[in-house]
N, C-alpha and C positions, 0 to 999 in steps of 0.2 A: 448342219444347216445346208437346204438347197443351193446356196449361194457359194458356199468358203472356195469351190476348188474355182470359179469364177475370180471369185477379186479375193485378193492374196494383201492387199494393201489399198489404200484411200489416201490420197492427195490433200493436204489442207490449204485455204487459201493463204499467202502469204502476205506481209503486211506491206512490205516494199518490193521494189523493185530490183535493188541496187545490194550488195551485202555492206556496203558502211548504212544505209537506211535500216538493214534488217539489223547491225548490233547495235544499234541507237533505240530500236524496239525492243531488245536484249536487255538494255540498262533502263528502261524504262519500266519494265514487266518486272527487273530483279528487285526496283526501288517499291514500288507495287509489293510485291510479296511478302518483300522483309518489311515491310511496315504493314501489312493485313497479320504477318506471323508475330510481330511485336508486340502488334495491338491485342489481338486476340488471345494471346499469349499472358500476356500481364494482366489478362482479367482473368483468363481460368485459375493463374497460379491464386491470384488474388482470394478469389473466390472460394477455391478449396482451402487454401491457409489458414484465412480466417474464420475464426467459432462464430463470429456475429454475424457473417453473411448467410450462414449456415440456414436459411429460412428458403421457403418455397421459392418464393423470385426468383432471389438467386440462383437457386439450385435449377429452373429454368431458362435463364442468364445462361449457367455455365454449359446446358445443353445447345443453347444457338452457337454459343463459341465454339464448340465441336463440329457442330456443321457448318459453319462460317468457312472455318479451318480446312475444311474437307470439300469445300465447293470448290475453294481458289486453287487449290491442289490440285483437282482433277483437271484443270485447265491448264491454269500458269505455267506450270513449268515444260511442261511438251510445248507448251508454245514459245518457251525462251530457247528448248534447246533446237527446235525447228530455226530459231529467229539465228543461233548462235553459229549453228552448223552448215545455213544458208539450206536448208533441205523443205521439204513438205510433206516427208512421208510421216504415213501412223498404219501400223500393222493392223490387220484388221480385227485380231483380238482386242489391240490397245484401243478402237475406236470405239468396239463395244461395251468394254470398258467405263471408257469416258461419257460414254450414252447412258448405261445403267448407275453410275454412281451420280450422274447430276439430276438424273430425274429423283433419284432416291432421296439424293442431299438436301435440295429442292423442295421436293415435296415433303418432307420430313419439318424440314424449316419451316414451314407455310403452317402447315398443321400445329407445329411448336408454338408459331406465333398467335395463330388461335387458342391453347390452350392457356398460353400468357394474358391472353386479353379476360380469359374466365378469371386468373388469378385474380388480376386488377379492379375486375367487377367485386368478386367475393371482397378483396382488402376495403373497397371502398363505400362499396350499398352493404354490404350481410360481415360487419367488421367483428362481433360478436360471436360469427359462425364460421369463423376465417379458419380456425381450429380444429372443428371439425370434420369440415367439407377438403380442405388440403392437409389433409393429416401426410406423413411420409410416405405411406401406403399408399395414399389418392394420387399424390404427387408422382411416383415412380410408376404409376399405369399408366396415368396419364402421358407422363414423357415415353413411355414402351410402343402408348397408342399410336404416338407418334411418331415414334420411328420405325417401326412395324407396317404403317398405312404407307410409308414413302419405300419403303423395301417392298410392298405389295405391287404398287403405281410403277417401280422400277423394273420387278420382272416380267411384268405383264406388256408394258413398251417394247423393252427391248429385246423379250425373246419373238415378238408380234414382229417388230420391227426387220430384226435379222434373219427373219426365215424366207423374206421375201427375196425372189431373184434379182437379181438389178442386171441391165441392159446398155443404163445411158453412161458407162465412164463409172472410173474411182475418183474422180474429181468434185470434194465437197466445197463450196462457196463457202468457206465457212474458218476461223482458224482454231477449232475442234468441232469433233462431230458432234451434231445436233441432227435427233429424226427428221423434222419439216427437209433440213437436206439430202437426207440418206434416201427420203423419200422419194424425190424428184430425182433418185435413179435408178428407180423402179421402173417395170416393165411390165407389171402385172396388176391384173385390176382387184387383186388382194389386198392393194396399200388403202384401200376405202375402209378395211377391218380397224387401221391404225387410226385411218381419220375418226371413226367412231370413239375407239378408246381417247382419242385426244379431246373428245368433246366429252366424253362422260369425265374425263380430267378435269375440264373446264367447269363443268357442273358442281364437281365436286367442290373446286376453289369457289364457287360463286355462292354455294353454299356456307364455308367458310368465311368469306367475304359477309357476308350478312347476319352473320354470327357477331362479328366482329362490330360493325355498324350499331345496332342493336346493343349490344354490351356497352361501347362508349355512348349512345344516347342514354341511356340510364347513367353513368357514370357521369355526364359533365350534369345534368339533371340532380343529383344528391351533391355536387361540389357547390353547386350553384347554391343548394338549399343552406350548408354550412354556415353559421355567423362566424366562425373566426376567419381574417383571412390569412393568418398562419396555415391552418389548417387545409386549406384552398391551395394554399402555396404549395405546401406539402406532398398533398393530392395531383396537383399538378405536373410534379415533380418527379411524380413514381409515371404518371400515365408517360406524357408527351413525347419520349426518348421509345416507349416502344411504340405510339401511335407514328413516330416518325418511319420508325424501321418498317414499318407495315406497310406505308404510304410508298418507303422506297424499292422496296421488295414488289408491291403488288403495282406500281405505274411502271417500273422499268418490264417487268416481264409479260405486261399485258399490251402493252405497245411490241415488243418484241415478235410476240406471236397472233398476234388482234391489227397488226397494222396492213391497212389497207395494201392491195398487190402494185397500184401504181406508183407508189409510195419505195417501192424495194427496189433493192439495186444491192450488187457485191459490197458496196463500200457502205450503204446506210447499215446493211445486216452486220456486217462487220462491227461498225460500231455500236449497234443496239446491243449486241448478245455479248459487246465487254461491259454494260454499263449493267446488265441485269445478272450476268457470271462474275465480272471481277468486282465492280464497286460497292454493289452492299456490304460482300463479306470483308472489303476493307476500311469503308465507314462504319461498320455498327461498334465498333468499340469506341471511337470520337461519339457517337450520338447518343449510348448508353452512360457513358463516363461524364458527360458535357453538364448535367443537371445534377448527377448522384454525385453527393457530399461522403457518403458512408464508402462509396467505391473511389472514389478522390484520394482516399483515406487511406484506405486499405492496400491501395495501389504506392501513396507515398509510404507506405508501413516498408513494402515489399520491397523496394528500391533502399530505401535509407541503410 
């Protein structure tokens, strides 16, 4: 790449000032992770153990928790041991790295959650055809489509991303690399190819997005239609834990990268990009778990 014998290494922003601030951010990040790894952890084991969860959901369940797992990872921990060792460096492999796995994780996720919202539609309008249309075959393209489209979106970023020269400093605003900042130290009027692709990214998800809308309009539309309200209840019960995950997924990352420029500063970016990198993938096992009776279940099965 044009750039590697240029910058050897990339600066991340730090969180404190002071190194007792920086190991308070240290035990912070570490309480953080061992409970995203706990959480997420005890559903996948759940998940696999048990024969009854063994159904389509689930088996898309156990897919998010993989990339839940793999989001927080690519962050958290370069950022504990930056916070631990009072440093800020990240090699410049390691930051390409960390570029190509969160777009991948990311996008793979987004996509997942779109094909979960199809499960939800077939369980609930076409409950007769649930069978055919998610047979195990369907299921396993479908999760491949999935992570295949976010491996596609990853190499195409990042290899766009790190061919460009940079000029302004190895100093990312940022406490891992994220392109929007890799971008702004750039020097070449090349970085318009990335803004392109970032917008047919955007495209894509809005795409998605509307998939998404569309499927639950139909969806609370036949719940409504139901006379039992067991049934409603039910219904309810399987949707609102991932329409939550959707909601938190798609407001923290659309603010993230949608938010206005007067709006930005080191310290708002800072914190948008821990609430759309670190906090989903350590809530979606509290949000998944919080209504499922069957994973409550299975979960106390695994423990006992």
């Amino acid at each position: 790449m044009s750039n590697i014998s240029s910058v050897s290494e990339f600066l991340l922003l730090p969180f404190a000032d002071t190194h007792k601030l920086q190991l308070l951010h240290f035990a912070l990040f570490l309480g953080i992770y061992l409970a995203a790894l706990l959480g997420n952890g005890l559903i996948l084991t759940a998940v696999a153990c048990n024969h009854r969860l063994h159904t389509p959901m689930y088996f898309f369940l156990l897919n998010l928790t993989l990339l839940d797992l793999g989001t927080i990872t690519t962050t958290v921990p370069k950022a504990m041991a930056n916070s631990l060792w009072d440093t800020r460096a990240i090699s410049y492999e390691g930051c390409a790295a960390q570029v190509f796995f969160l777009f991948f994780l990311l996008g793979a996720e987004f996509s997942l959650l779109t094909v979960m919202a199809y499960d939800r539609y077939v369980a609930i309008c076409k409950p007769l055809h649930y069978g055919s249309l998610l047979g195990s075959r369907a299921c396993a393209q479908m999760a491949a489509a999935a992570w295949g489209s976010g491996f596609l979106n990853a190499v195409l970023h990042t290899a766009n991303t790190f061919s460009l020269p940079l000029c302004q400093g190895n100093a990312v605003d940022q406490f891992f690399c994220e392109i929007p900042q890799i971008l702004k130290l750039s020097c070449s009027r090349a970085y318009v190819r990335e803004v392109g692709l970032l917008v047919f990214s955007l495209s894509l998800t809005f795409g998605c997005f509307v998939f998404i809308v569309l499927s639950y309009v139909k969806i609370f539309r036949a719940v409504l239609r139901m006379p039992s309200e067991q049934g409603r209840h039910k219904a309810f019960s399987m949707c609102l834990p991932h329409l939550a995950v959707v909601s938190l997924f798609l407001s923290t990352g659309m603010f993230a990268y949608l938010k206005p420029p007067s709006i930005s500063s080191p310290s708002m970016d800072l914190l948008v990009s821990f609430l759309y990198s670190v906090v989903p993938p350590s809530v979606n096992p509290l949000i998944y778990s919080m209504r499922n009776q069957e994973l409550k279940n299975a979960v106390r099965k695994l423990l006992a």
